[in-house]
Structure formats: structure tokens, C-alpha cells
MISELUM-223276 format. One record per residue (C-alpha): residue number from 1; x, y, z. Coordinates in steps of 0.5 Angstrom, whole numbers, plus 2048, in hexadecimal, padded with zeros to 3 digits. Last residue first. Layout:
// residues N
NUM / X / Y / Z
...
This chain:
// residues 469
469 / 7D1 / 814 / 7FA
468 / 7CE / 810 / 7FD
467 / 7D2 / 808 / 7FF
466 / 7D0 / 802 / 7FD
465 / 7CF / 7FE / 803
464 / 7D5 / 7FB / 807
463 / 7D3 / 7F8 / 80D
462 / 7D2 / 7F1 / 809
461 / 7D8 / 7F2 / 807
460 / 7DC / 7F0 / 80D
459 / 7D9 / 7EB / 810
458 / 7D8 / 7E8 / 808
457 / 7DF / 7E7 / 808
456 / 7E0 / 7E4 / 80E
455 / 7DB / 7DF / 80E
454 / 7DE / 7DE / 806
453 / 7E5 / 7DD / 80A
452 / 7E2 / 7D8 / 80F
451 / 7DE / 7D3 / 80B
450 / 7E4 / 7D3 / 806
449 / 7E8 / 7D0 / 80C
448 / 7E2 / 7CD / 80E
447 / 7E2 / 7C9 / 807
446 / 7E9 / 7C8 / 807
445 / 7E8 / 7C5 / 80E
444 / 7E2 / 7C0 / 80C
443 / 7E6 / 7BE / 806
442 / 7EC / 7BC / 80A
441 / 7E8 / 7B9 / 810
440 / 7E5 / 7B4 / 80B
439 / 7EB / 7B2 / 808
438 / 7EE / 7B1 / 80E
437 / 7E8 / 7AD / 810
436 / 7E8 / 7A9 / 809
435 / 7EF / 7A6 / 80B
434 / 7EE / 7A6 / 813
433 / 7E9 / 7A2 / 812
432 / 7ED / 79C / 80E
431 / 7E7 / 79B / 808
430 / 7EC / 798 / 803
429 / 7EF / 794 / 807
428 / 7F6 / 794 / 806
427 / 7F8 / 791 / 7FE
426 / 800 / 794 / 7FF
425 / 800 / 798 / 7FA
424 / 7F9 / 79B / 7FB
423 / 7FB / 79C / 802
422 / 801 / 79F / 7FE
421 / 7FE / 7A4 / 7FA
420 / 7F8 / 7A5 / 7FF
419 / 7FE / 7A8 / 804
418 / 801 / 7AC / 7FF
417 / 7F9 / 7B0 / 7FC
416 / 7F9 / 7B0 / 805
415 / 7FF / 7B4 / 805
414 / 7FE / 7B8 / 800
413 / 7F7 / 7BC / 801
412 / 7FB / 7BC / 809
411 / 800 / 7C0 / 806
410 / 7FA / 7C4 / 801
409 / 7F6 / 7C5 / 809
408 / 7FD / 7C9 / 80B
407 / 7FE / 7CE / 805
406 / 7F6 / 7CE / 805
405 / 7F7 / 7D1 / 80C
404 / 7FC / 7D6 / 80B
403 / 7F9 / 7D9 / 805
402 / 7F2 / 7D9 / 809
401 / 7F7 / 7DE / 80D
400 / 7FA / 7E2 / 807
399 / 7F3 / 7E3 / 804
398 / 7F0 / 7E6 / 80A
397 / 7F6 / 7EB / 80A
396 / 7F4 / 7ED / 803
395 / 7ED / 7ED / 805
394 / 7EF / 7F3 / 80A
393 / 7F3 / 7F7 / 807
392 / 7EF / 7F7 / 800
391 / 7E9 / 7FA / 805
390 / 7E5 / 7FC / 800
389 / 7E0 / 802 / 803
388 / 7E7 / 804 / 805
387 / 7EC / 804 / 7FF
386 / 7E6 / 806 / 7FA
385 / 7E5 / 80C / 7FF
384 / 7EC / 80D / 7FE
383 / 7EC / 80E / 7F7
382 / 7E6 / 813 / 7F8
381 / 7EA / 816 / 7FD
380 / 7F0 / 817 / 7F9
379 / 7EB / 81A / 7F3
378 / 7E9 / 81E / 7F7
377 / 7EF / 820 / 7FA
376 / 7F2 / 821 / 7F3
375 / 7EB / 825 / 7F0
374 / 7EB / 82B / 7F5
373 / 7F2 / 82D / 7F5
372 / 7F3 / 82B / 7EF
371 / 7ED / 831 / 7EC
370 / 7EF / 836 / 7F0
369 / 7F7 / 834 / 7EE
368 / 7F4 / 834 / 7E6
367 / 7F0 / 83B / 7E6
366 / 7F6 / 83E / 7EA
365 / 7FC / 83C / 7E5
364 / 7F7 / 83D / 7DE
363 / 7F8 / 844 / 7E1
362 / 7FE / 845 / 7E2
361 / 800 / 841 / 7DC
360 / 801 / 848 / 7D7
359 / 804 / 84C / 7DC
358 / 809 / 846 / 7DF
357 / 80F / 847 / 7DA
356 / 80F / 84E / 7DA
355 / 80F / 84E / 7E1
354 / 815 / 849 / 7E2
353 / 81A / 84E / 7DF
352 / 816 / 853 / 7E2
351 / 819 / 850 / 7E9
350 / 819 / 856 / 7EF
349 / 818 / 853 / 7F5
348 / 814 / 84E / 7F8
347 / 80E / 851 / 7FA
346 / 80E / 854 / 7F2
345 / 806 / 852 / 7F1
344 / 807 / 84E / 7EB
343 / 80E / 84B / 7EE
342 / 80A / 84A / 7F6
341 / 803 / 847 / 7F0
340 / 809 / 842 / 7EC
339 / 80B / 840 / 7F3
338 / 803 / 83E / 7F5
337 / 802 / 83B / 7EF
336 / 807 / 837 / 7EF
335 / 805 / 835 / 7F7
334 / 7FE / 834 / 7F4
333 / 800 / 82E / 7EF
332 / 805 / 82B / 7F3
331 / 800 / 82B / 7F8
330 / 7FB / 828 / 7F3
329 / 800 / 823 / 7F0
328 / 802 / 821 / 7F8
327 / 7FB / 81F / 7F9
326 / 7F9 / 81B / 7F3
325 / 800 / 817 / 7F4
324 / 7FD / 816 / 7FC
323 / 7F6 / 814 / 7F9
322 / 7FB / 80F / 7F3
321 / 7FF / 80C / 7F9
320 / 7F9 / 80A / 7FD
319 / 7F6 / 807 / 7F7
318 / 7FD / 803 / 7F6
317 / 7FD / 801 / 7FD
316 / 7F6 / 7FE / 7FC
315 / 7F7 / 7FA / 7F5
314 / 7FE / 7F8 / 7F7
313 / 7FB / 7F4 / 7FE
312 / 7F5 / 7F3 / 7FA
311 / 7F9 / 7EF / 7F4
310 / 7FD / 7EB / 7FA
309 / 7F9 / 7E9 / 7FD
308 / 7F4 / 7E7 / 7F7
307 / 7FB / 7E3 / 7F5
306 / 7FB / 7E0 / 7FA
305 / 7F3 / 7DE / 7FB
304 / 7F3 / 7DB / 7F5
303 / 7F8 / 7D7 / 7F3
302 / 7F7 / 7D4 / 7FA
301 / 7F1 / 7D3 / 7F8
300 / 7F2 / 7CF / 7F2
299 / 7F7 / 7CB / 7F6
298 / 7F1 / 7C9 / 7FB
297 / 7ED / 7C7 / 7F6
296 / 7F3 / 7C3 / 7F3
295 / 7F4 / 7C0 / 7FA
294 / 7ED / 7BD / 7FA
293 / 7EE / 7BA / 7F4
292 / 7F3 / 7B7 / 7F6
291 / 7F0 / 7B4 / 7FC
290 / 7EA / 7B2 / 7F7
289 / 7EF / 7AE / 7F4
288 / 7F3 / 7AB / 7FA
287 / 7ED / 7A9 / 7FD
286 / 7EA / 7A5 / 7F6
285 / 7F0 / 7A2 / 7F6
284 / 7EF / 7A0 / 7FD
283 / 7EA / 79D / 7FD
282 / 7E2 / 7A1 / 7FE
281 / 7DF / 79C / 7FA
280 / 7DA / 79F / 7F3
279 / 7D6 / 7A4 / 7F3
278 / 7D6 / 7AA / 7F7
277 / 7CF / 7AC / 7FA
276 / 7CA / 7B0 / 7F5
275 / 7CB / 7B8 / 7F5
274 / 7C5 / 7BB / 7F7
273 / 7C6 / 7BD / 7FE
272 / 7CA / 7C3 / 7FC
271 / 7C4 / 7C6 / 7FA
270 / 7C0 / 7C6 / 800
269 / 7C6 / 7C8 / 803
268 / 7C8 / 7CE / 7FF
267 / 7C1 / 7D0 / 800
266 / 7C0 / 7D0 / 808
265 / 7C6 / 7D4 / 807
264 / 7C4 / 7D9 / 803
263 / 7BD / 7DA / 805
262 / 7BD / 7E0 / 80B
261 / 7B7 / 7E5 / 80A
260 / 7B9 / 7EC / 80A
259 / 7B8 / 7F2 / 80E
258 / 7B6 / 7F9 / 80B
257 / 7BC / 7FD / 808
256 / 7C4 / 7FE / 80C
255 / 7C3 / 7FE / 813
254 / 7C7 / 7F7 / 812
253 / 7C2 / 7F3 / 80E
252 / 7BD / 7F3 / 814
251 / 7BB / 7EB / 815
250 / 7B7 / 7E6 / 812
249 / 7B5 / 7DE / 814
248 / 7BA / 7E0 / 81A
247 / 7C0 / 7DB / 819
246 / 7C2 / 7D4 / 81E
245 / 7C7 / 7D1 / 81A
244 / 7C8 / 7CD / 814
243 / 7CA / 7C7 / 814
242 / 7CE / 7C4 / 80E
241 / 7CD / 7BE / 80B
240 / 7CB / 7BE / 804
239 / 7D1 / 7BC / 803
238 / 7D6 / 7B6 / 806
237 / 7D5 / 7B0 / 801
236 / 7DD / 7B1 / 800
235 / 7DC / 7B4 / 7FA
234 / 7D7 / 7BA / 7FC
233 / 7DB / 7BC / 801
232 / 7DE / 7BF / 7FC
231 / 7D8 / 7C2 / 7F8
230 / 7D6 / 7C4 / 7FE
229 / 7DD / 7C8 / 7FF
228 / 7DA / 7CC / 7F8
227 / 7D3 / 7CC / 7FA
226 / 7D5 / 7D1 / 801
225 / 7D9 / 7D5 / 7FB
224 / 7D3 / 7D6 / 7F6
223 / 7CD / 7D7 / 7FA
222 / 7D2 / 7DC / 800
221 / 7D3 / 7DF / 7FA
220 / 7CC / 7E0 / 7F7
219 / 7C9 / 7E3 / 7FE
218 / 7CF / 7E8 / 7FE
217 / 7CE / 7EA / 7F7
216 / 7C6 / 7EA / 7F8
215 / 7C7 / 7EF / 7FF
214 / 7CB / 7F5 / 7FB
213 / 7C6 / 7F4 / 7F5
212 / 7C0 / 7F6 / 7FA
211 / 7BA / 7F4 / 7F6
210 / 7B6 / 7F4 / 7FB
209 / 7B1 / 7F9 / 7F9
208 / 7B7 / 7FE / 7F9
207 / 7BF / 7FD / 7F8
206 / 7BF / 7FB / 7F0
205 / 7C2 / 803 / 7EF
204 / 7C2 / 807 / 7F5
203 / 7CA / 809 / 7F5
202 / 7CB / 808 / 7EC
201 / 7C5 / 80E / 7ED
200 / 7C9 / 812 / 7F2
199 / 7CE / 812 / 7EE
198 / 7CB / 814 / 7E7
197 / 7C8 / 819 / 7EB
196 / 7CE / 81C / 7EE
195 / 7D1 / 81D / 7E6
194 / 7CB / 81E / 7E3
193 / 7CC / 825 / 7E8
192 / 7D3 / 826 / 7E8
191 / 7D1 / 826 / 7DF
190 / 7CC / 82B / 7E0
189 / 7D1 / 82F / 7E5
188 / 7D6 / 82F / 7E0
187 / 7D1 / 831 / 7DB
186 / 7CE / 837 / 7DE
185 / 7D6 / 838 / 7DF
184 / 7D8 / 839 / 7D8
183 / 7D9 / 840 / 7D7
182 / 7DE / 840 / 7DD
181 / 7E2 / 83C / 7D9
180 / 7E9 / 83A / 7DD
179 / 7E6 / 83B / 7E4
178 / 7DF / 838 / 7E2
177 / 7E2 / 831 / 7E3
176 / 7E2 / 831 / 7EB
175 / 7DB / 82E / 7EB
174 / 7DD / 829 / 7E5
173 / 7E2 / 826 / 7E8
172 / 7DF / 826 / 7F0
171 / 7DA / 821 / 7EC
170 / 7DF / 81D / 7E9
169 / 7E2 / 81C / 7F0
168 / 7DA / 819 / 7F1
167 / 7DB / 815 / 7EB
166 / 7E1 / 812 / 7ED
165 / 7DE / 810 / 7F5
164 / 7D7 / 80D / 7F0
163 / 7DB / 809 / 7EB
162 / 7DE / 805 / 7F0
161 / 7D9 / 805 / 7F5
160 / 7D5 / 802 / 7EF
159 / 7DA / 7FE / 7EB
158 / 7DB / 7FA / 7F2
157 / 7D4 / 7F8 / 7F3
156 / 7D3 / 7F7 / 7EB
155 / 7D9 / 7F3 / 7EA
154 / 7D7 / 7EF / 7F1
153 / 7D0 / 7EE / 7EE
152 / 7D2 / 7EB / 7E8
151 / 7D8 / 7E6 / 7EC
150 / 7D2 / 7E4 / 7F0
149 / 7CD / 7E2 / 7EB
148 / 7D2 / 7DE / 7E6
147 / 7D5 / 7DB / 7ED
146 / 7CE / 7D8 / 7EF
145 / 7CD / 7D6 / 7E7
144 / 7D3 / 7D2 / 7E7
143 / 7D2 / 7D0 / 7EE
142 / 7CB / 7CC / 7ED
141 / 7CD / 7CA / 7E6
140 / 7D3 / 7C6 / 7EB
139 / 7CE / 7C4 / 7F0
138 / 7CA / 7BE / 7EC
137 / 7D1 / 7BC / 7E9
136 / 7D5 / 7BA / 7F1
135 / 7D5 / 7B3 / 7EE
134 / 7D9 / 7B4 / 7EA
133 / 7DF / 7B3 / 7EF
132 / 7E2 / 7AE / 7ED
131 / 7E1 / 7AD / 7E7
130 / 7E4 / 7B5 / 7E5
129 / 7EB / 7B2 / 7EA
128 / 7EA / 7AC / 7E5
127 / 7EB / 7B0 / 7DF
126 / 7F0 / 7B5 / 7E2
125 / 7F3 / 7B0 / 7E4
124 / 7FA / 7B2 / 7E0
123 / 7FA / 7B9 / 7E4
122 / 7FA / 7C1 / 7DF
121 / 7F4 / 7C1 / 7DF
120 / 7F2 / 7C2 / 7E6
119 / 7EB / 7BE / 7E7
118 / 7E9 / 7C0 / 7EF
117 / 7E3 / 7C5 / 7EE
116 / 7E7 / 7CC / 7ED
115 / 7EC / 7C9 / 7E7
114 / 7E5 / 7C7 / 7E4
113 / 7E1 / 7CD / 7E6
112 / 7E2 / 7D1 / 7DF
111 / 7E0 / 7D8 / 7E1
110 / 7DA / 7DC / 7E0
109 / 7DA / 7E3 / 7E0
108 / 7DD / 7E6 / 7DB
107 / 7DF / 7EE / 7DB
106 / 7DD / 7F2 / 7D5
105 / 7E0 / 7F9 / 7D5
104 / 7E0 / 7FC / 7CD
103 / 7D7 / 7FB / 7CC
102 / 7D5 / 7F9 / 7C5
101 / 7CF / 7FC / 7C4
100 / 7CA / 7F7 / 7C0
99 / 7C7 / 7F3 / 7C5
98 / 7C4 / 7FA / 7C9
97 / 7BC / 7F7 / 7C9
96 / 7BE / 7F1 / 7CC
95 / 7C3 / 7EA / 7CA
94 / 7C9 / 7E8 / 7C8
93 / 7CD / 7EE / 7CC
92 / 7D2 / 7F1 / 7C7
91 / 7DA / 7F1 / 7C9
90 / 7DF / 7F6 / 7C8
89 / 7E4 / 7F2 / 7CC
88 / 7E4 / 7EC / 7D0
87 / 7E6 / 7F0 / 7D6
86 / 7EA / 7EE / 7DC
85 / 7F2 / 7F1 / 7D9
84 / 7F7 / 7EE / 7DD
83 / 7F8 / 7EF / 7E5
82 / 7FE / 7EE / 7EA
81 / 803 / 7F0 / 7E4
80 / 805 / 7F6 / 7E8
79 / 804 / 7FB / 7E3
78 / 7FC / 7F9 / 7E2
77 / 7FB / 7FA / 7E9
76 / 7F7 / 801 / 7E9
75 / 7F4 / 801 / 7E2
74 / 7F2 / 7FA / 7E3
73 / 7EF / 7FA / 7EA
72 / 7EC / 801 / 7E7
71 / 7E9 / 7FE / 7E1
70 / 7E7 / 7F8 / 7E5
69 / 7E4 / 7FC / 7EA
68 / 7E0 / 801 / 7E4
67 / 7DE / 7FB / 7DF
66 / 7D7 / 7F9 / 7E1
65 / 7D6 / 7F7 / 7DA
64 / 7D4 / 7F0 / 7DC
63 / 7D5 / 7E9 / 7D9
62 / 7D3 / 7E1 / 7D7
61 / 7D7 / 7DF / 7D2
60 / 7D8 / 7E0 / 7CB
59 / 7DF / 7DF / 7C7
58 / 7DF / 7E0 / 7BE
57 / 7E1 / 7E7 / 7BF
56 / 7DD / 7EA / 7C6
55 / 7D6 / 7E7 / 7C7
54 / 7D3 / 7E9 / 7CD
53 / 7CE / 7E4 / 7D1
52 / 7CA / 7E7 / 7D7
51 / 7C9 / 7E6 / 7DE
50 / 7C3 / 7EA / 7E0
49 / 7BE / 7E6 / 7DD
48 / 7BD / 7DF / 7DF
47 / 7C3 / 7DF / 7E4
46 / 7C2 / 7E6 / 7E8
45 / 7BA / 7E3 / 7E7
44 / 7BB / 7DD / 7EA
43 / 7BF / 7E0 / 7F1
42 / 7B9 / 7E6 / 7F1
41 / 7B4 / 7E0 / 7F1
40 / 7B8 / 7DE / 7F7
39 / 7B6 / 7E3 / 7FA
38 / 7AF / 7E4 / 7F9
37 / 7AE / 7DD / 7FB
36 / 7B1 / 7DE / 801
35 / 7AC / 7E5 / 801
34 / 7A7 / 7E0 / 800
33 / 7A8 / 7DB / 806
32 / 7AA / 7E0 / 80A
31 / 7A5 / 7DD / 810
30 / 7AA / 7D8 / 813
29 / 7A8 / 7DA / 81A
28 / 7AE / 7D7 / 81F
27 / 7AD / 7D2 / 823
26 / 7B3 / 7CF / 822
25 / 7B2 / 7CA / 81E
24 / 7AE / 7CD / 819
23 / 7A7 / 7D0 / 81A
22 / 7A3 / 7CF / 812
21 / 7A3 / 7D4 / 80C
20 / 7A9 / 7D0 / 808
19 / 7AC / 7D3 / 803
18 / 7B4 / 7D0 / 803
17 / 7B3 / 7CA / 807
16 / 7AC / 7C9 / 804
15 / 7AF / 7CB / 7FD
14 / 7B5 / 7C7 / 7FE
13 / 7B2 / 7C0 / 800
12 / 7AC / 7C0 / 7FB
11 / 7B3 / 7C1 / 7F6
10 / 7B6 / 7BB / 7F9
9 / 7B0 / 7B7 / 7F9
8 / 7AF / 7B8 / 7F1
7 / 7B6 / 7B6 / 7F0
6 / 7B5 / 7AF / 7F4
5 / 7AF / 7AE / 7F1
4 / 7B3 / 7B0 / 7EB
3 / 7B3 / 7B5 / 7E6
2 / 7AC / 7B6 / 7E1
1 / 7AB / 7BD / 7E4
């Protein structure tokens, strides 16, 4: 309301692509104009009342307290120097009814996109790199908000099959606690049983009526990654134009809850469109900049997926080495107690030396080996069943291979910056083809490039539900 004509067109637009009822292009019955509408309601909702603000000290910022991954991230690779502290510290929300309780493991969520969308602080254009390419800005709240959503979610996810493998070697704890005070086991197995309904119900939160949290960050990612190459192409006049392929209006969510309505890549486009052509001529000064500006994407990416190889990498081997340490200790544990039982019972000779120092600990021996032998593998598997649902392993190799190509795609970002600066030099022809066509060829690549590692990403996660306990 109030926009232009223009505006008012682009969203009448958005809302027929996106909640149409009428037959499309392919003949398919575009009927799900409500459940859209209700999915969609769902991506708004995450950002108008989920996605909170927290104030910690004098710094507030948009936050969750979904700590248990982070936690354990931190915990597991704090000693390696891949990982630094992820919370803002005791931080209190802004607003709701538990405003005043200070929470210790609040983890930000909305990052500065600066360096993300092209303008590295660190290079003398930098203004004019900013001016170049300003005409990306319908889309950059659109991403904010996307990342916001997604990175909210995401902690949620993970945190909750985190939270919910621990808590079930935690069950086995309590059940196995009653060997030290018998007297206590009404209240053991009462903690065993808050212990396995806490899980079960972390494993069913937000999964029902369509509110499937697992499904929602997916959704949100795929929002803010496809706008995240839109906002490249952008520059060069390119968005708005990716084609979508021929999709099912809605389709079976994996066997994993009721069929979903398909809506995310119809509205990434739709927003993708908002974004004015470039202004100005396309010389080659104004090539070398969007170039650059190109390349310190790519860079920032590079950054990333690296150092994300090498922290998952780290992460799953170290996971492994913590299940296999659980493991050892346990059978340390029962195998001393199985010398102390053949002294005890005199299998092993005559040693009264060792059974006057063994008489008052025997006991205490027994009671821990039963309770380790059950809690140390339990605790393995939990950690191995993080490890698995996971799958660091593979999203680590993943990051090396797209590694591996934005090394090349950041050469070519270079070459074409170089060959600007002297075309600009020389006074060529400003709108040389090939100038603009290998810089067009160098955004839609990178764009396929990070196209095809989310592809990736969401393949293997969307098979990958919270677990049950």
C-alpha cells in the first residue's frame, strides 16, 4: 500500500504465483492455495514472533537458547582452536513473559552480511564497490530475515537430537542408580521416567498441524541461500531469472508426516525479482568493480566451507574418540573389579595383603562396574548416534569439494577484475561482449556452485527427521 505501481504490480505478482488456485502451466491443479498460504504464514510467523531479541551487557541482538549442539560443538573442539565461545553470555529476552530470567547459552543468530554480499572492509573501493552494487538492497532484509529463521531453526534441530541421545544415556543413568542406595530407587526410576518423557517430548515438539520444525528450516535455507546468489546476479541485471523445474504442487514429505505444499523456490523468485536493473553503464570500471565484488564473496565462502571441513572433520573424529574413551573406561572399570573380585575370593592365591585393602571397597567396586558397564556404552552410542544422525563425515568432504571449485572460481573472479583494469586503461570499448559475458559467466557459476552445495545439503537432511527416543 502506498508503493508504486510498479511495487503494487510485483506483489499482485507474488501472491498469484505464490497462492493462485487457478490451473498452471503444466496442467497441474494449483489448489493448495491455502495450505501455501499457511506455509508461508508459518516462514512469517518464525520472523514476527519467534526470532527474538536478547540483551547481554550493553550488546542485543536476535538469539536462541537452543545451546545443547553449540554446547557440545564447543566442549568437544575447544581444545583445537576450531571453535570459540558461541554465546553471548547471560542474556535476558526483550520481551515475553519470562523476560526477567537471564539465561547462561544464548547464541546469536543474525550475522553482518556485509563482507557475505561483496563490500570487504578490509579494500580501498570499498565505497564504490558499495555503489556498484546497491542495487541488490530490496533483497538484502529479504536474506537477513531468511538466515535469521534458518539459523534459529537449525540450533533448534540439531540442539534437539542432541539433547535427545544424551538424554536417553542419561536415562540409562538413572535406572542403573539404585546400586549405590537401594533406598533411593523409587526416585531413580522417577527421574528415569521425567528423564525419557523430557525426550520424547523435545522429539514431537513443533511436529504436528504442520508445523514440522525440521521441514520450516529447510525451507528457510533454501530462502536464504537461493536469495544469497540472487543478490549476485543481481548486479549484473541477472536475477529474478532462475527456472524452476517442473514440481508436484505438494508431495509426500519423505514418509516422515502428511504431504507438504511446495512454495519455497516459487518465492525466492518472486523476491529475487524485486531488485531494480543496474544503474549506470556497464564499462569496464564498473566490470572490474562488480568483479571484485564477485571474488570477495567467493573469498568469504572459500573461508567458510574450509574452515567448516576441517571443523566437522575434527568434530566427527573426536566424537568417535570420546564413544571409544567411554568404551575403554567402562571395561577398565569392570575388568579391575574383576581382579579385585578373583583377590576377594582368593582365585588367584593367597593375597591378604591386598584383601585387607580391598574389604571396604569391594562393595562400592561391584556397584560402580554394573553401573559403567551400562552407562559407558550408552553414553558411546548416544555420542555415536550424534555422529550418525550428523553425518560430519560427509558434510566435511562436501565442503572440500566446493572448496575446490571457488579456489577456481575466485582465479577467474581476478583474471576478469585484471583484465578490466586494463581495458579500463587502455580506454577499450566499454561494452566488449566478452568483458560482461565472463563476468556473467563468472556470477552464474558461482551461483550454481552454491546452487549445488545446498542441493546437497538439503538431500541429505531432508531424510533426516528428529529422531524418537
Amino acid at each position: 500500500p502506498g508503493g508504486s505501481g510498479m511495487d503494487r504490480a510485483i506483489t499482485e505478482a507474488v501472491r498469484n504465483v505464490l497462492l493462485g488456485d487457478c490451473d498452471d502451466e503444466h496442467g497441474a491443479t494449483a489448489g493448495h492455495g491455502p495450505t501455501r498460504a499457511t506455509a508461508i504464514g508459518h516462514y512469517a510467523d518464525d520472523d514476527r514472533e519467534r526470532v527474538r531479541e536478547w540483551r547481554a551487557r550493553k550488546k542485543q541482538c536476535k538469539g536462541t537458547a537452543a545451546a545443547p549442539y553449540s554446547l557440545l560443538l564447543w566442549l568437544v573442539l575447544c581444545r583445537t582452536g576450531l571453535r570459540s565461545w558461541p554465546f553471548l553470555g547471560w542474556a535476558r529476552p526483550t520481551e515475553g513473559r519470562l523476560r526477567w530470567l537471564p539465561r547462561p547459552f544464548v547464541a546469536p543468530i543474525e550475522y553482518d552480511f556485509t563482507a557475505k554480499c561483496g563490500s570487504n572492509r578490509n579494500d580501498p573501493d570499498r565505497a564504490a564497490i558499495a555503489e556498484a552494487t546497491t542495487n541488490d538492497a530490496p533483497l538484502q532484509t529479504h536474506t537477513v530475515r531468511a538466515d535469521a529463521i534458518a539459523t534459529r531453526l537449525g540450533h533448534l534441530y540439531r540442539s534437539t537430537y542432541v539433547a535427545i541421545f544424551l538424554l536417553a544415556a542419561l536415562a540409562v543413568g538413572f535406572a542403573l542408580a539404585f546400586i549405590f542406595n537401594k533406598d533411593f530407587k523409587p526416585a531413580f526410576v522417577l527421574g528415569e521416567l521425567i528423564v525419557l518423557a523430557i525426550a520424547f517430548g523435545l522429539s514431537r515438539s513443533g511436529s504436528s498441524s504442520g508445523r514440522n520444525r525440521h521441514q520450516r528450516w529447510l525451507d528457510a535455507r533454501l530462502v536464504a541461500e537461493s536469495l544469497r546468489g540472487e543478490q549476485l546476479a543481481s548486479w549484473a541485471g541477472l536475477s529474478g531469472r532462475r527456472v524452476i523445474e517442473s514440481q508436484p504442487e505438494a508431495e509426500d514429505d519423505d514418509g516422515h508426516g502428511e504431504p507438504r505444499v511446495i512454495w519455497t523456490p516459487f518465492f525466492a523468485n518472486a523476491v529475487s525479482a524485486l531488485p531494480d536493473l543496474p544503474r549506470g553503464t556497464m564499462d569496464a570500471p564498473r566490470i572490474g568493480l562488480l568483479a571484485r565484488a564477485t571474488g570477495n564473496v567467493i573469498d568469504d565462502q572459500l573461508v567458510y566451507h574450509r574452515t567448516n571441513a576441517r571443523r566437522l572433520g575434527k568434530f566427527h573424529h573426536l566424537l568417535d574418540v570420546w564413544g571409544l574413551t567411554a568404551i575403554i573406561v567402562s571395561g577398565a572399570i569392570s575388568l579391575l573389579y574383576l581382579v579385585a573380585a578373583a583377590v576377594e575370593h582368593g582365585w588367584l592365591g593367597d593375597y591378604d595383603c591386598f584383601v585387607g585393602w580391598l574389604e571396604p571397597h569391594y562393595n562400592f567396586l561391584s556397584g560402580l562396574a554394573a553401573f559403567a558397564g551400562g552407562v559407558g556404552p550408552a553414553f558411546a552410542a548416544a555420542l555415536m548416534g550424534i555422529r550418525y544422525h550428523g553425518d560430519f563425515e560427509r558434510f566435511a568432504n562436501r565442503s572440500k569439494q566446493t572448496a575446490q571449485v571457488l579456489e577456481g572460481l575466485a582465479g577467474r573472479a581476478k583474471a576478469v577484475a585484471g583484465r578490466a583494469g586494463r581495458a579500463a586503461e587502455k580506454q577499450a570499448d566499454a561494452a566488449t561482449p566478452p568483458l560482461f559475458e565472463e563476468l556473467s559467466a563468472l556470477i552464474l557459476d558461482t551461483q550454481a556452485t552454491l546452487d549445488e552445495d545446498l542441493d546437497d545439503w538439503r538431500f541429505a537432511y531432508t531424510a533426516r527427521p528428529v529422531p524418537m527416543p
